[in-house]
C-alpha positions in Angstrom: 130.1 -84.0 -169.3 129.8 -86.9 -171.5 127.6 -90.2 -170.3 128.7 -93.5 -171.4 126.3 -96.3 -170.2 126.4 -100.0 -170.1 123.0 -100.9 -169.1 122.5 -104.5 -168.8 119.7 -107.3 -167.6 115.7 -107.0 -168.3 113.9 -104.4 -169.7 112.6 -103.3 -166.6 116.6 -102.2 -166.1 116.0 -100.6 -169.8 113.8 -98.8 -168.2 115.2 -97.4 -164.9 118.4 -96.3 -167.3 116.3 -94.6 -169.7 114.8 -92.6 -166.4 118.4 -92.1 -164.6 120.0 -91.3 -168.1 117.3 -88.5 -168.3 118.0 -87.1 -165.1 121.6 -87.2 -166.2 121.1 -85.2 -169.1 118.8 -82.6 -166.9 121.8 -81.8 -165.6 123.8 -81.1 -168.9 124.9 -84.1 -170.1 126.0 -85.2 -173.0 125.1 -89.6 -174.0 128.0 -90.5 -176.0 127.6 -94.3 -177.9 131.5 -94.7 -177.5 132.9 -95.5 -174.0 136.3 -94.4 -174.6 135.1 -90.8 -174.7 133.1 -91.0 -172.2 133.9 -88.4 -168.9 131.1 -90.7 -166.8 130.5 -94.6 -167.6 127.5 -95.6 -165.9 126.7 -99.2 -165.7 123.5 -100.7 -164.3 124.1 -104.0 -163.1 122.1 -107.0 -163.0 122.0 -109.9 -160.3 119.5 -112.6 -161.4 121.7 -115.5 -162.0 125.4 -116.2 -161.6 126.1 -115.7 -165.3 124.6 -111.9 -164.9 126.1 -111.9 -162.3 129.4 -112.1 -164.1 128.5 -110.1 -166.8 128.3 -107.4 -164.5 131.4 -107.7 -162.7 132.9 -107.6 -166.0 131.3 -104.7 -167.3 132.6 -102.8 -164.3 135.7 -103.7 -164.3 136.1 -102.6 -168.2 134.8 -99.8 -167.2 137.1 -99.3 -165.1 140.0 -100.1 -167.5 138.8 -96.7 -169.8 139.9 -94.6 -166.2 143.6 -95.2 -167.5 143.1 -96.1 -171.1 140.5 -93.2 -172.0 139.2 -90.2 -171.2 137.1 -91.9 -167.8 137.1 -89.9 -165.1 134.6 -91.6 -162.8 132.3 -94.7 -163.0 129.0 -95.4 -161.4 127.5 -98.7 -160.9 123.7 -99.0 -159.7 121.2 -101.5 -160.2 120.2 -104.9 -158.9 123.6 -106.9 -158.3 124.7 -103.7 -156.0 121.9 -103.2 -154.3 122.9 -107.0 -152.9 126.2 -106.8 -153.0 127.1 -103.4 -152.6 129.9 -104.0 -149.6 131.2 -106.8 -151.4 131.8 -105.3 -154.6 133.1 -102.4 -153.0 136.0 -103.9 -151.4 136.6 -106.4 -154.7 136.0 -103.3 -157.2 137.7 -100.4 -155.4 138.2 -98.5 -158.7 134.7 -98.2 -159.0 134.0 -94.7 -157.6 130.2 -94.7 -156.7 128.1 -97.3 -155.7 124.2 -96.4 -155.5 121.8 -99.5 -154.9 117.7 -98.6 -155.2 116.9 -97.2 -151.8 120.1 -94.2 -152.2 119.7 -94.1 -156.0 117.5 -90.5 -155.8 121.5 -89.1 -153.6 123.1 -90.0 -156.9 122.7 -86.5 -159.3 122.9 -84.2 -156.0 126.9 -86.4 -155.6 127.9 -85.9 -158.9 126.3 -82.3 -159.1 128.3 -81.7 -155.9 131.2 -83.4 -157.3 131.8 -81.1 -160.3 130.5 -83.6 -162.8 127.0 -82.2 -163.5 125.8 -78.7 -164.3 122.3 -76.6 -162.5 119.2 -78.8 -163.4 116.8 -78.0 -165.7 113.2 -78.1 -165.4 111.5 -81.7 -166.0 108.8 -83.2 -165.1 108.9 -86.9 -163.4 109.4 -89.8 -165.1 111.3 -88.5 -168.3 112.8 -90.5 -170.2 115.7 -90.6 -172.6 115.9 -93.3 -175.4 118.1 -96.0 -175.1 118.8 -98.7 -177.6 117.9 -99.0 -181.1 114.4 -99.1 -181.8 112.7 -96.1 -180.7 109.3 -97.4 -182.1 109.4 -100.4 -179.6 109.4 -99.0 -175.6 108.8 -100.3 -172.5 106.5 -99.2 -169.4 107.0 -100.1 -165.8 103.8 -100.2 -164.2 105.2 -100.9 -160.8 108.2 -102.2 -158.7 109.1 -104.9 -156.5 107.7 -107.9 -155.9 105.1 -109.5 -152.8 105.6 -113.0 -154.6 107.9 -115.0 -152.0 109.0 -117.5 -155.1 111.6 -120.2 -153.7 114.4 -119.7 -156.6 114.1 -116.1 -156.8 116.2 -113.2 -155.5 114.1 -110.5 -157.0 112.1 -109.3 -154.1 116.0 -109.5 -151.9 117.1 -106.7 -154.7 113.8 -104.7 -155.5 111.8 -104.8 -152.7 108.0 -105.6 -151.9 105.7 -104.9 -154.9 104.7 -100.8 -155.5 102.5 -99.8 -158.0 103.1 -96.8 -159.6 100.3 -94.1 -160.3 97.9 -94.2 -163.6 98.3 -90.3 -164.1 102.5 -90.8 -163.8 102.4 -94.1 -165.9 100.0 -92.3 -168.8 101.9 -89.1 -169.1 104.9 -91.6 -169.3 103.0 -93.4 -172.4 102.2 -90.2 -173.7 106.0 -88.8 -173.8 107.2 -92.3 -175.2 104.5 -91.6 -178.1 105.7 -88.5 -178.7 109.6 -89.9 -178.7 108.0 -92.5 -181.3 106.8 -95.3 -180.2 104.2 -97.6 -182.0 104.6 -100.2 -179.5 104.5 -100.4 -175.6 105.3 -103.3 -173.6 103.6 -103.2 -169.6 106.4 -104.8 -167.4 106.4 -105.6 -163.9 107.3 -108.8 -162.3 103.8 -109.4 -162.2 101.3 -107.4 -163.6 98.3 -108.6 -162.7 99.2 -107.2 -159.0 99.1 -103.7 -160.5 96.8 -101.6 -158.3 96.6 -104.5 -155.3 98.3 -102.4 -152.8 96.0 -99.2 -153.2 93.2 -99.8 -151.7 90.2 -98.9 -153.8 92.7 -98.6 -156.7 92.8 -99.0 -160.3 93.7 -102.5 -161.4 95.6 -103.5 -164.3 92.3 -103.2 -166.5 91.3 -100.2 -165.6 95.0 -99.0 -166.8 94.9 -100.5 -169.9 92.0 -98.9 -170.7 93.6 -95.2 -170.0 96.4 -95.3 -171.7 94.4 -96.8 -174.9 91.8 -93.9 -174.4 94.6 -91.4 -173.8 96.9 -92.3 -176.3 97.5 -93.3 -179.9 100.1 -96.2 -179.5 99.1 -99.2 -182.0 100.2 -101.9 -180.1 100.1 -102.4 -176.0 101.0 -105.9 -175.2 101.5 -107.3 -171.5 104.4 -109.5 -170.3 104.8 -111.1 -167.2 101.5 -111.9 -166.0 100.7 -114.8 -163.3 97.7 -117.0 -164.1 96.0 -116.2 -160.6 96.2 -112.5 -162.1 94.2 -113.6 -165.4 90.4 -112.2 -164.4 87.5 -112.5 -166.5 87.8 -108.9 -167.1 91.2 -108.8 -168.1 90.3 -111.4 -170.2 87.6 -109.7 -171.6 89.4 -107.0 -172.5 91.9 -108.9 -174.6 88.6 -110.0 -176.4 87.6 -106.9 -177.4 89.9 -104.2 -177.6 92.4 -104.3 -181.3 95.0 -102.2 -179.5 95.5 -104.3 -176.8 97.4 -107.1 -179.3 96.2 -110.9 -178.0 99.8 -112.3 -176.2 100.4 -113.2 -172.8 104.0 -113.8 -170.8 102.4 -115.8 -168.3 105.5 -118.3 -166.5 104.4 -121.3 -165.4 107.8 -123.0 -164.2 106.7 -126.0 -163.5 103.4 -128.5 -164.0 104.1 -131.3 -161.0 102.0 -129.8 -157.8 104.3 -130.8 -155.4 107.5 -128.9 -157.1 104.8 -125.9 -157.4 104.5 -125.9 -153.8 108.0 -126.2 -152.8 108.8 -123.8 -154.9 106.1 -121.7 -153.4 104.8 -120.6 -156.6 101.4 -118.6 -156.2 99.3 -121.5 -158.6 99.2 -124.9 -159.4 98.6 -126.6 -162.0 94.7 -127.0 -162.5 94.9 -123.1 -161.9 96.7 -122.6 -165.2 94.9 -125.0 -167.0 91.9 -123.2 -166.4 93.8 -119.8 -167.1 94.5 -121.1 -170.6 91.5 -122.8 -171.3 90.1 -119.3 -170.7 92.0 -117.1 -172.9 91.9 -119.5 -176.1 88.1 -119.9 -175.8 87.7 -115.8 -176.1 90.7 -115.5 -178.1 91.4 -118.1 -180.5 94.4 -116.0 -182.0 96.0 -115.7 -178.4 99.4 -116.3 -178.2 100.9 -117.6 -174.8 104.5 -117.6 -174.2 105.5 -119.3 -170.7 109.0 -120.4 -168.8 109.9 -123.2 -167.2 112.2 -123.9 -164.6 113.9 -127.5 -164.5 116.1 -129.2 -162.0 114.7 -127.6 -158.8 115.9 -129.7 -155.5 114.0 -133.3 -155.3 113.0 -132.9 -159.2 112.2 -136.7 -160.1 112.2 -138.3 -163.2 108.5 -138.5 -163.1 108.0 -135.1 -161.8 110.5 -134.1 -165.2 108.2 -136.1 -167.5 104.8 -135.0 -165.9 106.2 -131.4 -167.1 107.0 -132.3 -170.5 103.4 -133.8 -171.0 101.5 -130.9 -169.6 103.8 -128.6 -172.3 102.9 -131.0 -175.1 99.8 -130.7 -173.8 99.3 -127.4 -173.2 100.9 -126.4 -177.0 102.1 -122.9 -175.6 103.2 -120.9 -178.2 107.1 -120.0 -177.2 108.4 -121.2 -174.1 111.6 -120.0 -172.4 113.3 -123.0 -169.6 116.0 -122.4 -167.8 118.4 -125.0 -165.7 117.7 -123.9 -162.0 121.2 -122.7 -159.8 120.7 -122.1 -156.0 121.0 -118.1 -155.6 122.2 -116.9 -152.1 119.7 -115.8 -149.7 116.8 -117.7 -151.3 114.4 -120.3 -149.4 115.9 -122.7 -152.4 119.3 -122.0 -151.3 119.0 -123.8 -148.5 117.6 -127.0 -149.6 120.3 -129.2 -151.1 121.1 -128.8 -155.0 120.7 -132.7 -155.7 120.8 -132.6 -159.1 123.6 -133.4 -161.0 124.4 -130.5 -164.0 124.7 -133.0 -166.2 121.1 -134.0 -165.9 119.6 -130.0 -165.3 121.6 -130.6 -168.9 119.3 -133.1 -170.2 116.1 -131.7 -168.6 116.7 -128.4 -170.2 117.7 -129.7 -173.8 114.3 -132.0 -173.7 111.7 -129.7 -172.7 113.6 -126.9 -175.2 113.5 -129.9 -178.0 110.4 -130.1 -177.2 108.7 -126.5 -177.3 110.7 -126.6 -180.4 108.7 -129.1 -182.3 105.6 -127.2 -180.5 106.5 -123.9 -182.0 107.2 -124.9 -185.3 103.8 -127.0 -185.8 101.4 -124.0 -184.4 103.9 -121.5 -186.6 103.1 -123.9 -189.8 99.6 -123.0 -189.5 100.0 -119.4 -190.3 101.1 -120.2 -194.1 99.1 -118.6 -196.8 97.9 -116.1 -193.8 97.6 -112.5 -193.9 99.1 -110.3 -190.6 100.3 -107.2 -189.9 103.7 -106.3 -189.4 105.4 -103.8 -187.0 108.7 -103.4 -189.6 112.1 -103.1 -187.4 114.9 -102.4 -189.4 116.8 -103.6 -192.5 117.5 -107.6 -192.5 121.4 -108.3 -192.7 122.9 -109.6 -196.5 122.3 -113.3 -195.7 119.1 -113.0 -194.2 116.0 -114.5 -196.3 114.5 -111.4 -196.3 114.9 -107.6 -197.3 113.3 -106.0 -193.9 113.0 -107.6 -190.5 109.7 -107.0 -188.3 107.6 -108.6 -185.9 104.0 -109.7 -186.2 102.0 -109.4 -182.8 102.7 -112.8 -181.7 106.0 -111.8 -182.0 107.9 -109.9 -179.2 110.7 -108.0 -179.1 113.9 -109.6 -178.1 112.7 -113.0 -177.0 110.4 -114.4 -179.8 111.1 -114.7 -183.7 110.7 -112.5 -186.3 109.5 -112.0 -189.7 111.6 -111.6 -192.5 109.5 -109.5 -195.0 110.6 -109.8 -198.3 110.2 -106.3 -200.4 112.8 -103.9 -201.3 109.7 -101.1 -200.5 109.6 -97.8 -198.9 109.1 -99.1 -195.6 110.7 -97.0 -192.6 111.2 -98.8 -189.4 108.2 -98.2 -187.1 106.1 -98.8 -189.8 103.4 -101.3 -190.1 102.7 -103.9 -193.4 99.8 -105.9 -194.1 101.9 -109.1 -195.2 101.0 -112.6 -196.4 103.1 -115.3 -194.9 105.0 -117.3 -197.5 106.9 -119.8 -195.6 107.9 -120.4 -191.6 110.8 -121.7 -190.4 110.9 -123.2 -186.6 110.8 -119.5 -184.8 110.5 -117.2 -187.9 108.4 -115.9 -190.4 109.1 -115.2 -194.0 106.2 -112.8 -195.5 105.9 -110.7 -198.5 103.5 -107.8 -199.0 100.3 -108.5 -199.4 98.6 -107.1 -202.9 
C-alpha cells in the first residue's frame, strides 16, 4: 500500500504523524511524496483557529478529489479539528472514509489491517518514528500531551485533553532513535513544558529530563519552546547557565502585559511574574534569547490596556515576538463574552505591536555585526538569495525565526555546523561568512 500524507498545524502534529506514519509502515507500507499515487492519503488535521480550520477542510476534501482522479482508494483524517468536530465533518465530508479523533486513534491500524489495506505487523518498539519533512537534522520531541491550563481563548485542552507527561525512559529512547535518523537538533514541545513531570508524583521534572537526554545522547543542540514563566525555576534556569548543549532560547508566550486582560483571559501569570522571569534569565544568561506571543483584541481590550502592552514589549526588548488578532473559538470561556472589537481595529492592534517587535528585532540583531557564532547549516539558499547556504544560528529556530544566509560556496552538507562571522543583518536575518 502506498501512504500519501498531508500533515498539517504545529510540530507537535509533526510529531504524532511521524509516530502514526511509523506504525503505518510497520504494517508494510509504502510513504509516497506524490498524492496522486497514493493508495491511502492520510491527513492530520488541525483546529486552532478558523483559518486552520479551513485549511483542513480543504485538505480533505482534495483529498478526496484523488478518489476519482488518482489512484486513492481510501482517505483518513485524524487529528485535532476531528477530534472536535468529528460528527460534523462526517455528515459535511461523507467521502471521507475514516475518521479517528485522539482517544480511538490506537483502533486505526487494526481497521485498515482488517480492511485489506495493511499487511501482518512487524516487530517495533514504541514510539518509532518515521521522518517527515525536509530536514532530518532538525526533529522535534513531545515530552507530554494535553494541557491543565484553562486559558480563556484557547480550544486546546477541548481537542487534546488534560496535560500527560510522557515517561523519561520512552522520551530518551525516542531522542536516541531520532540521533540515529540524524538529528543534530532537538526541539522539546508540549504546550507547556515547564509542567513536564507535575502529574507524577515524585516525578522527574523538566530539568531532571534535560539532563538525561544530554547525558544519554550526543545531540548538539536541545532547545525548549513553549515554556510559561510560572514554569521558569531557578534550576531550570541554572541549567541554561551552565550546560553548552542546552542552547540559551526560551518560547515563553506572554499574550498580554495589562493585569486585568491577564486575568480575564485566565492566563496562569501576570505581569510582575514575567518581569521577574526575564529579569532572571538575562542576569545568568546575557546571550539568552526570548521569543514571546501576544494576543491583541481580546473582549473589553481598551486603548490604554493596547498601549500599556506595547510599552511593556518596548520595554521588555524580547528578541522575536509572534501577535496574533484574537477570534472567539467555539466552546471556549472567551466565546461567550461578546467579540467587541471591531476587525478593523484587531487590524491596527496587530500591525502596531508587529511594527513594533520589528524595530525591536532589528536593533538587538544589529548588535551581532562583526560577531562570531555557530551555525547549524540547513540547505542550499535559492538563486536570489544573499547568500550561498542557508542555516540557523541558536537564537534562530526552525520555522518561526530568521535565518542566516552564509556566504561560501564550501563543502558544507546540511546538518552541518560553521563557526561564521556575521557580516551584515537585515531586520530578521543574518548574513555571515566563514570565519578564518
Amino acid at each position: 500500500m502506498k501512504l500519501g500524507v498531508i500533515s498539517l498545524g504545529c510540530d507537535k502534529a509533526t510529531v504524532d504523524s511521524e509516530a502514526l506514519i511509523a506504525r503505518f509502515v510497520g504494517h508494510g507500507a509504502e510513504v509516497t511524496p506524490a498524492l496522486e499515487d497514493a493508495d491511502v492519503i492520510l491527513v492530520n488535521t488541525c483546529g486552532f483557529i478558523d483559518a486552520a480550520k479551513q485549511e483542513s477542510i480543504d485538505a480533505m476534501l482534495g483529498a478526496a478529489r484523488l478518489k476519482t482522479e488518482g489512484r486513492c482508494r481510501a482517505v483518513v483524517a485524524v487529528g485535532c479539528l476531528v477530534a472536535r468536530y468529528q460528527d460534523e465533518l462526517k455528515r459535511a465530508i461523507p467521502e471521507v472514509d475514516y475518521w479517528y479523533g485522539f482517544k480511538d486513534l490506537p483502533g486505526l491500524i487494526p481497521r485498515l489491517h482488517a480492511d485489506g489495506f495493511l499487511d501482518d505487523p512487524v516487530a517495533m518498539h514504541p514510539g518509532m518514528r518515521f521522518f517527515f519533512g525536509t530536514k532530518p537534522h532538525v526533529r522535534y520531541l513531545k515530552i507530554s500531551e494535553g494541557c491543565d491550563h484553562t486559558c480563556a481563548f484557547c480550544a486546546i485542552p477541548l481537542m487534546r485533553g488534560r496535560h500527560r507527561s510522557r515517561p523519561l525512559e520512552e522520551l530518551v529512547r525516542e531522542a536516541q532513535e531520532l540521533e540515529s535518523q540524524g538529528a543534530r537538533e532537538i526541539n522539546l514541545v508540549a504546550q507547556d513544558l515547564g509542567h513536564y513531570g507535575r502529574d507524577v508524583p515524585g516525578g522527574p521534572r523538566l530539568p531532571d529530563l534535560i539532563r538525561t537526554l544530554i547525558a544519554e545522547t550526543g545531540v548538539r543542540w536541545y532547545r525548549c519552546l513553549y515554556v510559561y514563566s510560572m514554569g521558569i525555576t531557578p534550576e531550570l534556569v541554572e541549567l541554561w547557565a551552565r550546560e553548552p548543549r542546552l542552547v540559551p532560547y526560551i518560547d515563553m508566550p506572554i499574550q498580554h502585559a495589562n493585569d486585568r486582560l491577564l486575568q480575564l483571559m485566565r492566563r496562569p501569570e501576570r505581569q510582575r511574574t514575567i518581569r521577574t522571569k526575564v529579569a532572571w534569565l538575562r542576569e545568568a544568561v546575557p546571550d539568552m534569547t526570548i521569543r514571546t506571543t501576544a494576543l491583541v483584541g481580546f473582549p473589553t481590550e481598551t486603548d490604554g490596556e493596547f498601549r500599556e502592552l506595547l510599552d511593556f514589549v518596548d520595554e521588555m526588548q524580547f528578541d522575536r515576538l509572534g501577535a496574533f488578532a484574537y477570534s472567539p473559538q467555539e466552546g471556549t470561556r472567551a466565546a461567550l463574552l461578546e467579540d467587541d472589537i471591531p476587525d478593523a481595529l484587531k487590524r491596527e492592534r496587530l500591525e502596531q505591536v508587529l511594527e513594533l517587535q520589528r524595530a525591536v528585532s532589528a536593533e538587538r540583531l544589529g548588535r551581532l555585526a562583526g560577531r562570531e557564532t555557530e551555525v547549524l547549516v540547513d540547505e542550499p539558499a535559492a538563486l536570489d538569495d544573499p547568500g550561498d547556504l542557508l542555516g540557523r544560528a541558536a537564537f534562530q529556530a526552525d520555522d518561526v525565526d530568521g535565518c542566516t544566509y552564509l556566504r561560501t560556496r564550501g563543502d558544507h552538507a546540511p546538518g552541518s555546523f560553521v563557526q561564521a562571522r556575521v557580516i551584515e543583518t537585515l531586520d530578521y536575518d543574518l548574513i555571515a561568512e566563514p570565519a578564518a
